[in-house]
C-alpha positions as CSV (number, residue, x, y, z in Angstrom):
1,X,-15.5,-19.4,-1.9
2,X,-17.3,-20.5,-4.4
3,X,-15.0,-23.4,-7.1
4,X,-13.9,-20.7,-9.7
5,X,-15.4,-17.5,-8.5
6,X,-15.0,-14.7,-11.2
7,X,-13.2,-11.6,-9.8
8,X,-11.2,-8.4,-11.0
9,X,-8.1,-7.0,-9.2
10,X,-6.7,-3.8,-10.2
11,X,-3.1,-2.2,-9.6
12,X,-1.5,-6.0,-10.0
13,X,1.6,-4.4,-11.3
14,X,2.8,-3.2,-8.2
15,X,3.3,-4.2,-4.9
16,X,0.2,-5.2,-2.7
17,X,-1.6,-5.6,-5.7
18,X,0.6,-8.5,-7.1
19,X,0.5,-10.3,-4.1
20,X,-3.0,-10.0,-3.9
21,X,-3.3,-11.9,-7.1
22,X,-1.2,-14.5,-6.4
23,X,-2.5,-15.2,-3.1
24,X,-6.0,-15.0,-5.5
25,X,-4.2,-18.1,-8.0
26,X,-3.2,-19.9,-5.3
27,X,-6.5,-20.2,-3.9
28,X,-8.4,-21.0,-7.3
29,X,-10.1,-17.6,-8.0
30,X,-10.6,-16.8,-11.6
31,X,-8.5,-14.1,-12.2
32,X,-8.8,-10.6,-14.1
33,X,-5.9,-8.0,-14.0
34,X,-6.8,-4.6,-14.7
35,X,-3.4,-2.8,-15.6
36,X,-2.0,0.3,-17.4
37,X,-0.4,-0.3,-21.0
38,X,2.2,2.0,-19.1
39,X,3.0,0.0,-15.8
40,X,6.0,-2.1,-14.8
41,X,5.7,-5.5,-16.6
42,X,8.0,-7.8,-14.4
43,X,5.0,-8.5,-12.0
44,X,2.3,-8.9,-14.5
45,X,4.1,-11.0,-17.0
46,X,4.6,-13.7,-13.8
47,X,0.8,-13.3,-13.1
48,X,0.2,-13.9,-16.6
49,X,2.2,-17.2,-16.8
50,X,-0.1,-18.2,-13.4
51,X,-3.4,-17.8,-15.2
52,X,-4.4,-14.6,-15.0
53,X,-5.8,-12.5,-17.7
54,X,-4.8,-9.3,-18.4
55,X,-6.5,-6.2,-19.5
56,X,-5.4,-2.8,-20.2
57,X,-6.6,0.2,-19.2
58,X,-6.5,3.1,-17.0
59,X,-8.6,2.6,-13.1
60,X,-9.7,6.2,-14.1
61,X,-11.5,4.9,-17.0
62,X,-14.8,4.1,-15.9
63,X,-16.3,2.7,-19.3
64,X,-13.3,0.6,-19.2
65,X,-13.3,-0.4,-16.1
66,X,-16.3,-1.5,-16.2
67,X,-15.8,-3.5,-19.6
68,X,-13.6,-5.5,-17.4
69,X,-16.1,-6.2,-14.7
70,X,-18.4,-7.8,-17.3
71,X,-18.8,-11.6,-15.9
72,X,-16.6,-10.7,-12.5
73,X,-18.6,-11.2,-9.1
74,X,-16.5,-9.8,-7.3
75,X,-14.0,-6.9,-7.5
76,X,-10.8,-5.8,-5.6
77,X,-9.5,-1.8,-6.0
78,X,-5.9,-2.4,-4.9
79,X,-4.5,0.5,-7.8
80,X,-3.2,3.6,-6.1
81,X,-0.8,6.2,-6.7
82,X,1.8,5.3,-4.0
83,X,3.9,8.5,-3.9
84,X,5.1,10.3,-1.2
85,X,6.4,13.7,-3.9
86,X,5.5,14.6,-6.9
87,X,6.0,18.1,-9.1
88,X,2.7,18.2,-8.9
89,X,1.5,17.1,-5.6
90,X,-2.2,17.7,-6.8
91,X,-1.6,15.1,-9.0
92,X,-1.6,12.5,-6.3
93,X,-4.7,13.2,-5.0
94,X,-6.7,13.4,-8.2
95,X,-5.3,10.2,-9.6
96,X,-6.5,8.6,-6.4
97,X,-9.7,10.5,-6.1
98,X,-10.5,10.1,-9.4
99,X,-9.6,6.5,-9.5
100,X,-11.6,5.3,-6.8
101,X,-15.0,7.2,-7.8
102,X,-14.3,5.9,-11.4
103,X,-14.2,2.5,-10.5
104,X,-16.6,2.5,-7.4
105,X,-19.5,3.9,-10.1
106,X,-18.4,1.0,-12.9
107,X,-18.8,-1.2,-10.0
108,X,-22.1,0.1,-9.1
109,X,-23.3,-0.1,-13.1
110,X,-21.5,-3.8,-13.6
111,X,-23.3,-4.9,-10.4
112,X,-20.5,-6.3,-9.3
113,X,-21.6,-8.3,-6.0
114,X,-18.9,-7.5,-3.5
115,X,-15.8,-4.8,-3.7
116,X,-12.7,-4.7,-1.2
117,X,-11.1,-1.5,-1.8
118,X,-7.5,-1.1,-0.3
119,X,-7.1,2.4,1.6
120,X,-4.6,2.8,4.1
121,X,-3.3,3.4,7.4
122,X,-2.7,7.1,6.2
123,X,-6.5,7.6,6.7
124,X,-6.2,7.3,10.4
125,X,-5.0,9.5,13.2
126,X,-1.7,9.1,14.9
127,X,0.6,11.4,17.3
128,X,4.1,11.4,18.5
129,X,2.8,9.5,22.0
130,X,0.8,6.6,19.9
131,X,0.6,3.2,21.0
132,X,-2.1,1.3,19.2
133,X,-4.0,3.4,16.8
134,X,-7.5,1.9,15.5
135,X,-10.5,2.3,12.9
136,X,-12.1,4.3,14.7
137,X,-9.7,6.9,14.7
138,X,-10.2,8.9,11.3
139,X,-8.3,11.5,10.3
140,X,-9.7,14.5,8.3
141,X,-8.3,15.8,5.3
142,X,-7.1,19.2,6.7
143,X,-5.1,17.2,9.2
144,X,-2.8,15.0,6.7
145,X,0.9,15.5,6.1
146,X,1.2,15.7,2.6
147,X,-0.8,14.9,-0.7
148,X,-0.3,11.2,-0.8
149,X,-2.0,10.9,2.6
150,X,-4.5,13.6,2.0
151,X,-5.4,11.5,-0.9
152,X,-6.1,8.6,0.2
153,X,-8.4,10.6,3.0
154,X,-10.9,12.0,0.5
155,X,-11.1,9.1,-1.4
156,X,-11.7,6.5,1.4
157,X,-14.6,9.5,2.8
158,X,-15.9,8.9,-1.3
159,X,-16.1,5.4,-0.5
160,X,-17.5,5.6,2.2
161,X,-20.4,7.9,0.8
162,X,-21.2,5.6,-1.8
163,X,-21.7,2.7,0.3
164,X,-24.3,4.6,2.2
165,X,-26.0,6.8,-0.5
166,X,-25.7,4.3,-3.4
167,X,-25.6,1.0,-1.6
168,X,-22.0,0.1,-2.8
169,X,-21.6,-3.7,-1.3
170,X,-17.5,-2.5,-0.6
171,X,-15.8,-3.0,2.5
172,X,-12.4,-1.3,3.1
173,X,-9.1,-2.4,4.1
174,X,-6.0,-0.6,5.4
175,X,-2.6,-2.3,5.1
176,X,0.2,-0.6,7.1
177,X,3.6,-0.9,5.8
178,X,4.2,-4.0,3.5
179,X,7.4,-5.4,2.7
180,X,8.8,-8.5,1.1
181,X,9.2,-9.4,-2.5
182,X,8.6,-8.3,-5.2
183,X,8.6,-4.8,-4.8
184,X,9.5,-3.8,-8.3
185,X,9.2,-0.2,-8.1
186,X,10.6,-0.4,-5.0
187,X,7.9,1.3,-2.5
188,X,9.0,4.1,0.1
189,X,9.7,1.4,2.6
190,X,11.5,-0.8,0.2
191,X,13.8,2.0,-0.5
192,X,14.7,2.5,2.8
193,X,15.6,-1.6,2.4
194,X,17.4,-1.1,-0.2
195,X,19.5,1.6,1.3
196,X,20.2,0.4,4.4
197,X,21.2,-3.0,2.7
198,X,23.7,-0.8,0.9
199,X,25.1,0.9,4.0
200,X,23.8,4.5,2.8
201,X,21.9,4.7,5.8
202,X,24.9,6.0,8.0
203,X,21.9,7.5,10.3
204,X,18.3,7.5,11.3
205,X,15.4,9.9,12.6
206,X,13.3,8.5,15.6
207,X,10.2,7.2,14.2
208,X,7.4,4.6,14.4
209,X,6.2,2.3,12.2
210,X,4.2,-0.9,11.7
211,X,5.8,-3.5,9.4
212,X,3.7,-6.2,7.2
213,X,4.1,-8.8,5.4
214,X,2.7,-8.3,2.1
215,X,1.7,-11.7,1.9
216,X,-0.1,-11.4,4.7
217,X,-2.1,-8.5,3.8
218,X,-3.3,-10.0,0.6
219,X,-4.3,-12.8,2.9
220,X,-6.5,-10.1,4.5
221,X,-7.6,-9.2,1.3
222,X,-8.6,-12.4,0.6
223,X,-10.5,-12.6,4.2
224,X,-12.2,-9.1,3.5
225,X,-14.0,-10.9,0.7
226,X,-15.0,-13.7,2.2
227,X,-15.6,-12.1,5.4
228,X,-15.5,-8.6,5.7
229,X,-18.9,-6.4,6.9
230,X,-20.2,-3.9,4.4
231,X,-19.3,-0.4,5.3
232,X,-16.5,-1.5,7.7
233,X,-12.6,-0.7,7.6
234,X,-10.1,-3.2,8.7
235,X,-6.6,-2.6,9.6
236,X,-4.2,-5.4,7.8
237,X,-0.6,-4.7,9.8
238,X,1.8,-6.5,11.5
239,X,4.7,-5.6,14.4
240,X,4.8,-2.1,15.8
241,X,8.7,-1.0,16.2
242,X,11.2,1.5,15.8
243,X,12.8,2.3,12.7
244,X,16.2,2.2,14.2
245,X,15.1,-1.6,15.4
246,X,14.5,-2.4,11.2
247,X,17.7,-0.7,10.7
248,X,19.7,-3.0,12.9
249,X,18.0,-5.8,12.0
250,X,18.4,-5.1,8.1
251,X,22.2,-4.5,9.1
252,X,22.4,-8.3,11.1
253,X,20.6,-9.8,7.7
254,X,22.9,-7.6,5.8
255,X,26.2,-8.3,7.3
256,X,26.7,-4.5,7.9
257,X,27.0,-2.0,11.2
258,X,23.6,-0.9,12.4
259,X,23.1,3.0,12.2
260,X,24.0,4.4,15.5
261,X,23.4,8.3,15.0
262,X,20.3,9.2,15.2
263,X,19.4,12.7,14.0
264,X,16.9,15.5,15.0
265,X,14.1,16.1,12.6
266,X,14.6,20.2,12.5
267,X,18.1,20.5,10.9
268,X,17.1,18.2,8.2
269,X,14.3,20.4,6.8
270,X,16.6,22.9,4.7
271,X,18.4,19.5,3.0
272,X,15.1,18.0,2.2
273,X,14.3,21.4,0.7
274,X,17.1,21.3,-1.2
275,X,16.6,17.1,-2.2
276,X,13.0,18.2,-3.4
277,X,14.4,21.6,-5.6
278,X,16.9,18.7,-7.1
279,X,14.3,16.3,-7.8
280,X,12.1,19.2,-9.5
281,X,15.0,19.2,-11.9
282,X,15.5,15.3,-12.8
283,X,12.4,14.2,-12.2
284,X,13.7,10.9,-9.7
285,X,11.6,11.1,-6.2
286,X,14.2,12.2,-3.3
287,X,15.0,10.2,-0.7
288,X,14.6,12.4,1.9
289,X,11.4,14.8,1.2
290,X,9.8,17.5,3.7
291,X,6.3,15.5,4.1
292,X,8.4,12.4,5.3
293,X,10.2,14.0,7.8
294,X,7.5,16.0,8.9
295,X,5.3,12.5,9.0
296,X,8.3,11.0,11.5
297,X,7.5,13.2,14.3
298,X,4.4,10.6,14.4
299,X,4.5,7.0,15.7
300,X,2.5,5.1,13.0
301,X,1.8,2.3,15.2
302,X,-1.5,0.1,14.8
303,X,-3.6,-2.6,16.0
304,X,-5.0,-5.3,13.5
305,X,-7.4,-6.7,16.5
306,X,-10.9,-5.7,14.7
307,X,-9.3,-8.1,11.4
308,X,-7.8,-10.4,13.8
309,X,-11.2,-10.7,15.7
310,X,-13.9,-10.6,12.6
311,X,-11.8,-11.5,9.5
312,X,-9.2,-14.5,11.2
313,X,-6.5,-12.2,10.1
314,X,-3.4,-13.6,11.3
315,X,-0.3,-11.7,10.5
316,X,3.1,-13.4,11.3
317,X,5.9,-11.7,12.5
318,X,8.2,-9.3,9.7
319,X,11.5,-11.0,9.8
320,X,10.8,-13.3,7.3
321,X,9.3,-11.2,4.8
322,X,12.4,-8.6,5.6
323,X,14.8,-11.7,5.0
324,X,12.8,-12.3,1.9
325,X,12.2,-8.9,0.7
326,X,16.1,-9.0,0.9
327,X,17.0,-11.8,-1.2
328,X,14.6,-10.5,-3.9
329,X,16.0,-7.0,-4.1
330,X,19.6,-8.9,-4.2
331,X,18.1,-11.2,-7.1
332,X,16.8,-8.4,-9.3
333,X,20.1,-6.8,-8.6
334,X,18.9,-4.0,-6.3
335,X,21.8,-4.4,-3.8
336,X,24.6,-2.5,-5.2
């Protein structure tokens, strides 16, 4: 890396993103925040005491955008619309469609030098019997489970188009399932956390997943920059495990009786109906929503080997990022 090189990160209110741009401080980068006026300031205002400086505006503003690009060499697209229901579920998918061709084009006209944008393991194909899913195992559009994954499909594939028709220098990454802290929102997966550090996790559904650290994907972030081929994706995960094996380790770190009921997927349709009618009403995201249940039938288990292998990707195991993730939520007064 070059001694102060100039770049832009986008999305460093929430999750991955914030981590991305501390891990970006801590190594010297010169750092740019594209944010909302609207988003969560807990992260940003910490980012801002760092160094970082911030600008407002919205990723599908592509004038904007690329007023903030002005002097960057590089770019990171980390902003994403990380919801799993919505009243609208179209609205997912043209907030993250539209985001990613907005700034992908301001890109393009800044001539920024180098782009990482963050996709996701939801681009890729998994089954109930899968072991080690890769990159080389898209999934198309018609195939996802719900808008949030369909969304991130069609606007990886736009990505992917403008690398080869316009000569976008981006290469992609695809984190898995991040946790730690932070997580001011909290994300889907901190949720789940959160709950199960409360005890209102009496039960569980059979599922797969592979746990992060999100530390260690803005690492790869980081690596993906430095390292990363044009046109190439790069899975940025961690441990492949069972979600009743986070449970009972949450429980142990939580001082509280792992789940022992686990519960067929089936019965639980009509109440996830009924969670999702609710949430129509109030507005608050349900806990339990068709789309997830219908995604647990899946094990959404990965292999980081291609990172590993080109990148030096080394993701460490999720026990300390759960412990931390913890402690956080506990701090900010999540654990009640």
């Amino acid at each position: 890396m070059a001694l102060q090189e100039k770049i832009l990160i986008t999305g460093a209110a929430g999750f991955i993103g914030s981590a991305v741009a501390r891990a970006a401080l801590a190594q010297g980068y010169d750092v740019r925040l594209l944010v909302r006026a609207s988003s969560p300031r807990t992260n940003v205002d910490a980012l801002r005491a760092g160094g970082a400086e911030i600008v407002e505006a919205d990723m599908r503003d592509e004038a904007a955008v690329q007023r903030a690009l002005a002097g960057r060499s590089s770019l990171l697209h980390v902003a994403a619309d990380y919801r799993l229901w919505a009243r609208d579920p179209e609205e997912i998918v043209r907030n993250n469609l539209d985001g990613a061709g907005a700034v992908m084009r301001a890109a393009l006209a800044a001539g920024t030098g180098r782009v990482v944008y963050t996709s996701s393991v939801a681009t890729l194909k998994v089954g109930p019997a899968t072991l080690n899913a890769s990159e080389d195992q898209p999934a198309r559009a018609e195939e996802a489970i719900g808008a949030y994954k369909r969304s991130k499909i069609v606007a990886e594939r736009l990505v992917e188009r403008m690398i080869a028709q316009d000569g976008l220098p981006a290469v992609i990454v695809n984190p898995s399932t991040p946790i730690g802290a932070h997580d001011v929102r909290p994300t889907p997966t901190g949720r789940i956390i959160v709950e199960a550090a409360c005890g209102r996790m009496p039960a569980y559904v059979e599922t797969g997943l592979n746990v992060v650290d999100v530390d260690d994907v803005a690492q790869g972030h980081l690596l993906a920059l430095g390292r990363g081929r044009v046109g190439e994706r790069y899975i940025l995960g961690g441990e492949n495990l069972m979600l009743r094996e986070l449970l009972a380790e949450i429980a142990a770190l939580s001082n509280r009786r792992a789940p022992r009921v686990r519960l067929p997927v089936a019965p639980l349709i009509p109440l996830a109906h009924v969670a999702q009618a609710l949430a129509h009403l109030n507005g608050r995201e349900p806990f339990m929503t068709v789309d997830g249940l219908r995604m647990s039938r899946n094990r959404m288990f990965f292999s980081s080997a291609k990172a590993e292998r080109e990148l030096g990707y080394r993701p460490r195991g999720y026990r300390d990022a759960l412990r931390g993730a913890l402690d956080w939520f506990a701090q900010a007064g999540y654990l009640k």
